[in-house]
Backbone as a chain_set.jsonl record, in Angstrom:
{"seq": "XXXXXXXXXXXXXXXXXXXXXXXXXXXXXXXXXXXXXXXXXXXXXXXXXXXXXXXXXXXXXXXXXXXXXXXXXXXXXXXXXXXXXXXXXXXXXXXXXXXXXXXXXXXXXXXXXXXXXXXXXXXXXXXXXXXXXXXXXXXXXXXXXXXXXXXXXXXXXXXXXXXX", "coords": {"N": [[62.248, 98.037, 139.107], [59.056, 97.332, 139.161], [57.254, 100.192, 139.009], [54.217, 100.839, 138.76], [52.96, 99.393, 140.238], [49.813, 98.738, 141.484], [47.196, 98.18, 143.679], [44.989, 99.323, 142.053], [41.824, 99.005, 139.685], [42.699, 98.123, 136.563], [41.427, 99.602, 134.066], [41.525, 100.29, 131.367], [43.698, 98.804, 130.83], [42.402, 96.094, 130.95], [39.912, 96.443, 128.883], [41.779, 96.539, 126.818], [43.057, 93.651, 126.708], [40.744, 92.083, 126.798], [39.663, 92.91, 124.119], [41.78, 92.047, 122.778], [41.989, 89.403, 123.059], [39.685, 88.065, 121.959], [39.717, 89.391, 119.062], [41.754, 87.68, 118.27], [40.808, 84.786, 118.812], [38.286, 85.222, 117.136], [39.969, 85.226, 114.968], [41.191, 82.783, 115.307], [38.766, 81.176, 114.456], [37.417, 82.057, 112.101], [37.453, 81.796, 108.703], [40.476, 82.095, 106.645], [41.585, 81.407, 104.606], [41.213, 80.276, 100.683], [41.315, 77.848, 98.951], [41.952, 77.132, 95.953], [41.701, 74.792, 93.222], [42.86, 73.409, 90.304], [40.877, 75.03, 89.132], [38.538, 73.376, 90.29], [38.41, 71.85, 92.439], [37.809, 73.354, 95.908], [38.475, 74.526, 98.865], [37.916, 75.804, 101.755], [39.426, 77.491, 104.774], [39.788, 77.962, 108.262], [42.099, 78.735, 110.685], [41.795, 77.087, 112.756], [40.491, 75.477, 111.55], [42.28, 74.1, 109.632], [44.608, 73.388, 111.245], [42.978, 71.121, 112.445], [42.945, 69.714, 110.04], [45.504, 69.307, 109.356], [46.074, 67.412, 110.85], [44.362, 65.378, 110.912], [45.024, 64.479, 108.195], [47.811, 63.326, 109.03], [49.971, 64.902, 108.656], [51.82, 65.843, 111.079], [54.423, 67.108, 111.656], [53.754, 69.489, 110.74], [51.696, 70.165, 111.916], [52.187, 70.454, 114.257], [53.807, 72.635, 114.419], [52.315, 74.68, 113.523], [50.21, 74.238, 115.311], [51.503, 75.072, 117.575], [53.234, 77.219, 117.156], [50.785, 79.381, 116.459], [48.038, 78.618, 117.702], [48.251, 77.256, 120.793], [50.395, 79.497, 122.222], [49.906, 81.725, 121.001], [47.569, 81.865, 123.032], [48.91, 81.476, 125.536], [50.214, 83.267, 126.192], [48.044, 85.401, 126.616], [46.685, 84.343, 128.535], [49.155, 84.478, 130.531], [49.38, 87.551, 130.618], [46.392, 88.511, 131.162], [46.718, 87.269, 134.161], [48.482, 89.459, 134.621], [47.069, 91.816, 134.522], [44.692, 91.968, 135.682], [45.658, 92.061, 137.935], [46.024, 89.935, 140.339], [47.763, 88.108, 141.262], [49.761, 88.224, 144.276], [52.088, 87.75, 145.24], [55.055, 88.877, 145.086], [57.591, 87.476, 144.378], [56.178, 85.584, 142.479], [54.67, 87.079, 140.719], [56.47, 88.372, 139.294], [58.082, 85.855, 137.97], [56.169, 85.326, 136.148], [56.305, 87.565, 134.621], [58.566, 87.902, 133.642], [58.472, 85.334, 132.025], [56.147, 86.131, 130.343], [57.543, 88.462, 129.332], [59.597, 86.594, 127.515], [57.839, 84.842, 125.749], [56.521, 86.889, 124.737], [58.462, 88.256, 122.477], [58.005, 86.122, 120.672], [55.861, 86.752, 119.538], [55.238, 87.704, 116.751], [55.415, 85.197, 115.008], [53.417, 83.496, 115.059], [51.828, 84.988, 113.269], [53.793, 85.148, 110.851], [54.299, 82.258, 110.7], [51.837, 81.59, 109.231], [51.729, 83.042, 107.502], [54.169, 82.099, 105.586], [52.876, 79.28, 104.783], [50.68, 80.501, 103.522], [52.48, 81.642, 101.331], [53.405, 79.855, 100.528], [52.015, 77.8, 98.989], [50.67, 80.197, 97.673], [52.548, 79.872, 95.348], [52.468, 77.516, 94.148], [51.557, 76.218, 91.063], [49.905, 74.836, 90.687], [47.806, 75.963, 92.189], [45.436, 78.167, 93.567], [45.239, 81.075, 95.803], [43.091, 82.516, 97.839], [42.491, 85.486, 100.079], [41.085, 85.687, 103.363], [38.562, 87.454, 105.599], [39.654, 86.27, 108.193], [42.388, 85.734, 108.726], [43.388, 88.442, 109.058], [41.749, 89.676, 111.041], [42.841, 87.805, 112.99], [45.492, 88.886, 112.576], [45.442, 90.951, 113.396], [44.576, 91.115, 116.183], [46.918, 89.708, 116.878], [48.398, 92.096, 116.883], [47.508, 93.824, 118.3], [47.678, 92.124, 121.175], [50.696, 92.273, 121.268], [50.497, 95.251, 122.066], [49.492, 95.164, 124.229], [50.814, 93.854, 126.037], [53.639, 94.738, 126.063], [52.185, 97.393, 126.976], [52.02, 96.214, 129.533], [54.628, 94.929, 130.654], [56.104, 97.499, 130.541], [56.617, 99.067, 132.482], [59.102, 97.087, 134.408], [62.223, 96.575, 134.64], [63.927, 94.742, 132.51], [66.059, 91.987, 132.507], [68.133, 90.749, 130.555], [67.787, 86.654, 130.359], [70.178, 84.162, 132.003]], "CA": [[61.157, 97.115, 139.368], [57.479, 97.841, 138.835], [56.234, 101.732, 139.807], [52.891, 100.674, 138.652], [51.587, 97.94, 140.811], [49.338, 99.594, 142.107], [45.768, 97.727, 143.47], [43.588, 99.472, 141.501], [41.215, 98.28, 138.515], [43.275, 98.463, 135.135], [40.292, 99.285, 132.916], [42.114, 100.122, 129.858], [43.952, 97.11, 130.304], [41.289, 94.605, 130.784], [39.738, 96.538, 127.552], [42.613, 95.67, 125.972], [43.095, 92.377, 126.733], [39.553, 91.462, 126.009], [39.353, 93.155, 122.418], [42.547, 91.091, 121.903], [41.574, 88.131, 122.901], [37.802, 88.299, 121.302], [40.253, 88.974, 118.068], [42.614, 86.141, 117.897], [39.255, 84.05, 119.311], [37.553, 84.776, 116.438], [40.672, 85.2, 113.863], [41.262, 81.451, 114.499], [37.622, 80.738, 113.989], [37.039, 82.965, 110.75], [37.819, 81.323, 107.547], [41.344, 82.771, 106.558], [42.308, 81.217, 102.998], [40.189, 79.451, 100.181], [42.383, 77.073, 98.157], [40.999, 76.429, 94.593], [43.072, 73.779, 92.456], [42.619, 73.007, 88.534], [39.125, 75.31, 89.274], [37.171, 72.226, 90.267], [38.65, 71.831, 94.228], [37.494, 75.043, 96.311], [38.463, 74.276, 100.028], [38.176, 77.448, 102.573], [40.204, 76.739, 106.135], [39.981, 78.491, 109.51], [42.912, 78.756, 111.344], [41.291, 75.591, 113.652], [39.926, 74.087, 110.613], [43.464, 74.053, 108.826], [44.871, 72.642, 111.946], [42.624, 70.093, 112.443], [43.116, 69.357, 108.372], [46.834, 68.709, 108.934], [46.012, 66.286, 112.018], [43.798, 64.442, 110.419], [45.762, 63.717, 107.034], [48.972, 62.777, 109.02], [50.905, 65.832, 108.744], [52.357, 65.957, 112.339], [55.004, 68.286, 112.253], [53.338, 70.774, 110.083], [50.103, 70.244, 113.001], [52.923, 70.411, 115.761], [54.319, 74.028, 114.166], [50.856, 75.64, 113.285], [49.493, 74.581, 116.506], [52.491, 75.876, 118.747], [53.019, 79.26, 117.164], [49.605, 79.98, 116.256], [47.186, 79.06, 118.834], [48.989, 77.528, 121.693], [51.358, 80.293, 122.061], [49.099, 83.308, 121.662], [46.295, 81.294, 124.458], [49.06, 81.2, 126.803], [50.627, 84.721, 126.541], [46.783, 86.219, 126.814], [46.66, 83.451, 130.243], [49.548, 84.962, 131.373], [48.566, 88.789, 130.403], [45.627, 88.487, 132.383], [47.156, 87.489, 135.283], [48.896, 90.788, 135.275], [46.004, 92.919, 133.827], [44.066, 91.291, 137.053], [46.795, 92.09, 139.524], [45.737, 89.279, 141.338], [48.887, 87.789, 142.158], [50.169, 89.017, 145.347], [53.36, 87.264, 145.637], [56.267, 89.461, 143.944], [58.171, 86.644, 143.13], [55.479, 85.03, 141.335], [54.199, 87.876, 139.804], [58.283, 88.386, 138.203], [58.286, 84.816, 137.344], [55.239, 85.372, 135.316], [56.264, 89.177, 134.055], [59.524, 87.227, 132.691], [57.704, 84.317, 130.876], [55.821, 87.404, 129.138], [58.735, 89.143, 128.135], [60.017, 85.805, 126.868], [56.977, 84.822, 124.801], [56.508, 88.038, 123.739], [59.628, 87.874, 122.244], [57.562, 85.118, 119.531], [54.363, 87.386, 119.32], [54.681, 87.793, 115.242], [55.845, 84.32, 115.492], [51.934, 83.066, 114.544], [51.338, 85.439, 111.691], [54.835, 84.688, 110.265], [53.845, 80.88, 109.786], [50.653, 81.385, 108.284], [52.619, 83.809, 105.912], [54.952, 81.121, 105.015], [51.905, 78.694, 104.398], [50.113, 80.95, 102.337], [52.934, 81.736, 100.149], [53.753, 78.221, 99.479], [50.487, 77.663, 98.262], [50.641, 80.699, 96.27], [53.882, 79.161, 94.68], [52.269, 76.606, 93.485], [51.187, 76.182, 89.635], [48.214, 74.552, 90.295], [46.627, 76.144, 92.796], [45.112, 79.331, 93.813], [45.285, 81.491, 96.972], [42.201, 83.408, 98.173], [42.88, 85.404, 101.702], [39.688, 86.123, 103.806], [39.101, 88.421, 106.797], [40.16, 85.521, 109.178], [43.702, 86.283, 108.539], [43.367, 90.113, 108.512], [41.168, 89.878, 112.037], [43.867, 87.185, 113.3], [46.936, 89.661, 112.681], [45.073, 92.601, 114.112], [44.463, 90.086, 117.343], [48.141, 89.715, 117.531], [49.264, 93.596, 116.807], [46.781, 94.358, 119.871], [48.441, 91.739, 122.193], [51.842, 93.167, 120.882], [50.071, 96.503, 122.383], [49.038, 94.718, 125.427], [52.633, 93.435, 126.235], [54.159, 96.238, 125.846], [51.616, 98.09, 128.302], [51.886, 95.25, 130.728], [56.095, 95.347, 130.816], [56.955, 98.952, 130.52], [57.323, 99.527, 133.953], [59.752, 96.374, 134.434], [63.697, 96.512, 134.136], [63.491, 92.891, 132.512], [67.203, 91.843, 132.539], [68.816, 89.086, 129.908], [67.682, 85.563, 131.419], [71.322, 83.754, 131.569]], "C": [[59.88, 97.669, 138.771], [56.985, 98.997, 139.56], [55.126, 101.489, 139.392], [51.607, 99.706, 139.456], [51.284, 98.439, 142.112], [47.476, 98.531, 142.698], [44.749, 97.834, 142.682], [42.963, 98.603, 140.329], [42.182, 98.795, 137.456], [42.509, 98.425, 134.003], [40.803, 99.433, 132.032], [42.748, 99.296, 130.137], [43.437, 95.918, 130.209], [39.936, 95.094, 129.044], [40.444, 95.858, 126.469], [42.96, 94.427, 125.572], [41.894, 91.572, 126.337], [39.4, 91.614, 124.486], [40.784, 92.571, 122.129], [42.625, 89.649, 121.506], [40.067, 87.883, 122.26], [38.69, 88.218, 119.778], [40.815, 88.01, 117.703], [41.414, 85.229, 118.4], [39.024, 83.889, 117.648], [38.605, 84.906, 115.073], [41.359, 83.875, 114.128], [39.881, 80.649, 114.122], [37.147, 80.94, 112.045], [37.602, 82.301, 109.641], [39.162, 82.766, 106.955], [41.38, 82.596, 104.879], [41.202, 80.38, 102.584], [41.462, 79.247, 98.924], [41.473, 76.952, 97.11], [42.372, 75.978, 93.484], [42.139, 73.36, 91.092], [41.305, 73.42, 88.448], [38.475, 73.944, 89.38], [37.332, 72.065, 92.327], [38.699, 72.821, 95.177], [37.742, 73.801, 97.782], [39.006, 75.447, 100.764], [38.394, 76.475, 104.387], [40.109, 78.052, 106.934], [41.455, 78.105, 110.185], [42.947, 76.991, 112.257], [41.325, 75.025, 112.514], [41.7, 73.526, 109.823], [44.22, 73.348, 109.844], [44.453, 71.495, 112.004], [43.106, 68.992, 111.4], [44.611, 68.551, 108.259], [46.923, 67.518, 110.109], [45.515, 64.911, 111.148], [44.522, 63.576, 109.246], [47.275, 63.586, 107.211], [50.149, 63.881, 109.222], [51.133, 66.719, 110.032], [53.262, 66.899, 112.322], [54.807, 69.536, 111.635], [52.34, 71.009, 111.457], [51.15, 70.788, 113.898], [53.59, 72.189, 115.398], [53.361, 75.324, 113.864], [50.239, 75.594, 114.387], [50.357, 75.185, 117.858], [52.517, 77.087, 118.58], [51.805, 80.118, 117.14], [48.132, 79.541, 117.001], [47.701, 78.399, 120.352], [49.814, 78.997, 122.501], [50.401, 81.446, 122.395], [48.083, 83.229, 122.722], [47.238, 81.509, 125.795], [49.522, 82.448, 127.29], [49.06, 85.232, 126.797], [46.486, 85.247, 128.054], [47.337, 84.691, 130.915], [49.261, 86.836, 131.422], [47.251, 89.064, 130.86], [45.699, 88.383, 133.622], [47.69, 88.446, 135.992], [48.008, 91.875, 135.173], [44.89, 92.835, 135.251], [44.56, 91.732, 138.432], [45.953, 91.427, 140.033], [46.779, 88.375, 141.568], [49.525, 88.462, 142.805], [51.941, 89.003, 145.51], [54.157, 87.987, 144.862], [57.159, 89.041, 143.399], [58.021, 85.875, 141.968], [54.931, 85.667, 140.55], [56.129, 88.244, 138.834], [58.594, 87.556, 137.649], [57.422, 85.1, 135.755], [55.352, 86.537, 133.898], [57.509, 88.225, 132.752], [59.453, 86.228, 131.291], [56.957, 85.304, 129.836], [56.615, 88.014, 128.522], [59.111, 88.28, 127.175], [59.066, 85.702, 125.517], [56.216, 85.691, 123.937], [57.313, 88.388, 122.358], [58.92, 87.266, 120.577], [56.494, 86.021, 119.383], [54.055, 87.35, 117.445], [55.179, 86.059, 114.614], [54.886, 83.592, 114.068], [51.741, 83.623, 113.339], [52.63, 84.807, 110.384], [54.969, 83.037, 109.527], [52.487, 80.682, 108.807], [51.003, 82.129, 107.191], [53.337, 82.953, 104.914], [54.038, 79.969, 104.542], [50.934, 79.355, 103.635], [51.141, 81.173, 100.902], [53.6, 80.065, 99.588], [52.907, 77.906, 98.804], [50.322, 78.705, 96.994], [51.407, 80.575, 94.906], [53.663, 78.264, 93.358], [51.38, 76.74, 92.132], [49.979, 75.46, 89.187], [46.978, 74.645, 91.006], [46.905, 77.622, 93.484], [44.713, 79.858, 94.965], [43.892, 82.725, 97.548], [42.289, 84.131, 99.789], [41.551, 86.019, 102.149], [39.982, 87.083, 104.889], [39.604, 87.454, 108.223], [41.589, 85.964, 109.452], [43.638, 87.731, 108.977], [42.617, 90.312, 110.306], [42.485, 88.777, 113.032], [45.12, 88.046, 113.624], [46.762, 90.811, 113.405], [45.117, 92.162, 115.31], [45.872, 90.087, 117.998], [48.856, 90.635, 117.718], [48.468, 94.121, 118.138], [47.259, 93.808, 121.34], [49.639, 92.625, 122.344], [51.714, 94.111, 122.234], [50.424, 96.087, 123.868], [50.115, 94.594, 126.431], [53.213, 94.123, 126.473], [53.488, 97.043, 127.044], [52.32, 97.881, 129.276], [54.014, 95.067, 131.13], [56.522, 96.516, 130.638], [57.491, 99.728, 131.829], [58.857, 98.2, 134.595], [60.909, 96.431, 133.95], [63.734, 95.262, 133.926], [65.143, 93.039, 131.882], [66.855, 90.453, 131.711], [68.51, 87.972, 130.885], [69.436, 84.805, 130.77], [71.302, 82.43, 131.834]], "O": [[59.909, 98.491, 137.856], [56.36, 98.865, 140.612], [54.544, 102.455, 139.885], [50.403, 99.451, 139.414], [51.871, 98.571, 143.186], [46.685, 98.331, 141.775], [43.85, 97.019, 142.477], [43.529, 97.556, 140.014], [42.455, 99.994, 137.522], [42.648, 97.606, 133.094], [40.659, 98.398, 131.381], [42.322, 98.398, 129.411], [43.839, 94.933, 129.59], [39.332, 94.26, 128.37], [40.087, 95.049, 125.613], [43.149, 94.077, 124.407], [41.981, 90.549, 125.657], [39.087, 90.695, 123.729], [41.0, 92.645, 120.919], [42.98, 88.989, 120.529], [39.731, 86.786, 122.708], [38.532, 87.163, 119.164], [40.386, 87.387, 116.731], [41.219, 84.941, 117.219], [39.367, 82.919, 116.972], [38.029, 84.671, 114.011], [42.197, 83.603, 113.268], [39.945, 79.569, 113.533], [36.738, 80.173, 111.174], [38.809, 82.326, 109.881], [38.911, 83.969, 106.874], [41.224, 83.517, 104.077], [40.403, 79.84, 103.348], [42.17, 80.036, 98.299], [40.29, 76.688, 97.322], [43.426, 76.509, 93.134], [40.942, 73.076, 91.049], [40.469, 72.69, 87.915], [37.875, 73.503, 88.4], [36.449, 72.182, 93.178], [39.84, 73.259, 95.331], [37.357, 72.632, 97.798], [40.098, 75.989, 100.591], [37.882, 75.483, 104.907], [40.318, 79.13, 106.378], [41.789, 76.927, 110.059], [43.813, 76.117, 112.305], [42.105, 74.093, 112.32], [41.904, 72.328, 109.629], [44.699, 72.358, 109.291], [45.241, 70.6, 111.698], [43.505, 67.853, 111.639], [44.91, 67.619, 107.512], [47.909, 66.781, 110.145], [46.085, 63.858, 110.863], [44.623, 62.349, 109.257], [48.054, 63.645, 106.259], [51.139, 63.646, 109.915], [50.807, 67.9, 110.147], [52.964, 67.799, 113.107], [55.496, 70.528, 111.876], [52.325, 72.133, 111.958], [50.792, 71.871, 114.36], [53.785, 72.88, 116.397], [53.598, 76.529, 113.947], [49.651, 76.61, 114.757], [49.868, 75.637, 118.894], [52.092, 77.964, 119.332], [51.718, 81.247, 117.622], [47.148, 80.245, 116.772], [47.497, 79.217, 121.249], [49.396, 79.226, 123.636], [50.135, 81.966, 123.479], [47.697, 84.243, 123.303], [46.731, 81.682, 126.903], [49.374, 82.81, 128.457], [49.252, 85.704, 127.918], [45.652, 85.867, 128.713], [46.78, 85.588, 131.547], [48.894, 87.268, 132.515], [47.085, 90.282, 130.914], [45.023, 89.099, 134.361], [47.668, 88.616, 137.211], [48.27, 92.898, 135.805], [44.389, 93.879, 135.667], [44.062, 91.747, 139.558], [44.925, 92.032, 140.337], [46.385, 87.62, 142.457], [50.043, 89.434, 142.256], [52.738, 89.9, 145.788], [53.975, 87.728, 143.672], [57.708, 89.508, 142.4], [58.756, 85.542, 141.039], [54.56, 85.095, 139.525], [56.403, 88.192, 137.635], [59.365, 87.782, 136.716], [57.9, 85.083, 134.62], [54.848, 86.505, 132.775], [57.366, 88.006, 131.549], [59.981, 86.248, 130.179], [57.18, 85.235, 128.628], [56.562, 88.191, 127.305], [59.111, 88.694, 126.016], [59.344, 86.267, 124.459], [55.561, 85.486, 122.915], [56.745, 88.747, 121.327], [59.223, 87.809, 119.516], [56.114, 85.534, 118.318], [52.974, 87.059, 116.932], [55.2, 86.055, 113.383], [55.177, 83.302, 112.908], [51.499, 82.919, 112.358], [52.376, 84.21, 109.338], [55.441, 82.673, 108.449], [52.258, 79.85, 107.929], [50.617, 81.879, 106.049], [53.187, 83.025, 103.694], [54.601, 79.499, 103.553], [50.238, 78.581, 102.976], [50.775, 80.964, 99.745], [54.043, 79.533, 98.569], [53.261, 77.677, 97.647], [50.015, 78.43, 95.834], [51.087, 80.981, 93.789], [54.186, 78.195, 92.246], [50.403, 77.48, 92.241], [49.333, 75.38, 88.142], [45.873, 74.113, 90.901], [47.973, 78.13, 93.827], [43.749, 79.261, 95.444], [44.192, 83.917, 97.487], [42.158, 83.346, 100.728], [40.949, 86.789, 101.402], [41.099, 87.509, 105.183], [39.902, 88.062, 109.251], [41.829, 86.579, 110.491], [44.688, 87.709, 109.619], [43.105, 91.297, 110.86], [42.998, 89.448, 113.928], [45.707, 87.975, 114.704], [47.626, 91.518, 113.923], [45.894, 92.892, 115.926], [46.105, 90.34, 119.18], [49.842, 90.545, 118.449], [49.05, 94.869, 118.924], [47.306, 94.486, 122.366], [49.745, 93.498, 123.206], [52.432, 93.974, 123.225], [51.358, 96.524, 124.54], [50.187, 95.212, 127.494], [53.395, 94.121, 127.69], [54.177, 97.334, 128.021], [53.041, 98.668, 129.889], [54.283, 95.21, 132.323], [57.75, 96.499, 130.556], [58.354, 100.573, 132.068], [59.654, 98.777, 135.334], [60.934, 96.354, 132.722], [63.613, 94.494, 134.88], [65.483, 93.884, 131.054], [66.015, 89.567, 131.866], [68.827, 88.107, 132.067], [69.836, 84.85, 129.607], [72.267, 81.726, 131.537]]}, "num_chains": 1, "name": "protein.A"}
């Protein structure tokens, strides 16, 4: 079970959890890529803005796969990673429910960078247009190698058994 749950304050883990979330925060804000096509079409995208981009012009299950792995996904693991970084759930079955859903979604953590990988190199693929990567990306992946961290902290005391 858990030898660590313990009342006290978890200041290195609420460090942690803040400088991870403050990263992925501002590594979907930050301008990641700058597209330039036949040099005349320069368009630079944020993580949000590139989302929004595929909402707007129709492209639903690209929106529905960029917005699940890459900010859904890492908002709800840093929810539930607070809840344990907090110890403020008392209940030990709801705090195991919760520990479990973290292991699970942990599980996807490179998940997010992995699609924006696959969306940059298609782009770079292409023959008529050009890939620029910014520090959005680069502050984004560091965001998610710090959760990673976080995760990891936050389950190491936990015998987390196969869900069947």
């Amino acid at each position: 079970m858990n030898s660590g749950a313990s009342s006290q304050s978890d200041l290195p883990g609420y460090l942690l959890w803040l400088t991870s979330s403050l990263l992925l925060l501002a590594g979907m804000a930050l301008p990641m890529f700058s597209f330039h096509k036949f040099y005349i079409f320069d368009d630079t995208f944020s993580l949000l803005g590139g989302v929004i981009y595929l909402l707007e012009e129709g492209e639903l299950f690209l929106f529905l796969i960029l917005f699940a792995f890459s900010i859904a996904l890492p908002i709800y693991k840093m929810v539930l990673s607070f809840l344990l970084v907090s110890n403020s759930i008392k209940n030990t079955e709801r705090k195991l429910t919760i520990v479990n859903r973290l292991a699970i979604v942990g599980k996807w953590s490179m998940t997010d960078v992995f699609v924006i990988a696959i969306l940059a190199a298609t782009v770079k693929l292409g023959l008529i247009a050009t890939l620029e990567v910014h520090a959005g990306l680069f502050v984004f992946g560091t965001g998610v190698i710090t959760s990673m961290l976080l995760v990891h902290r936050l389950l190491k005391d936990y015998a987390l058994r196969p869900v069947s």
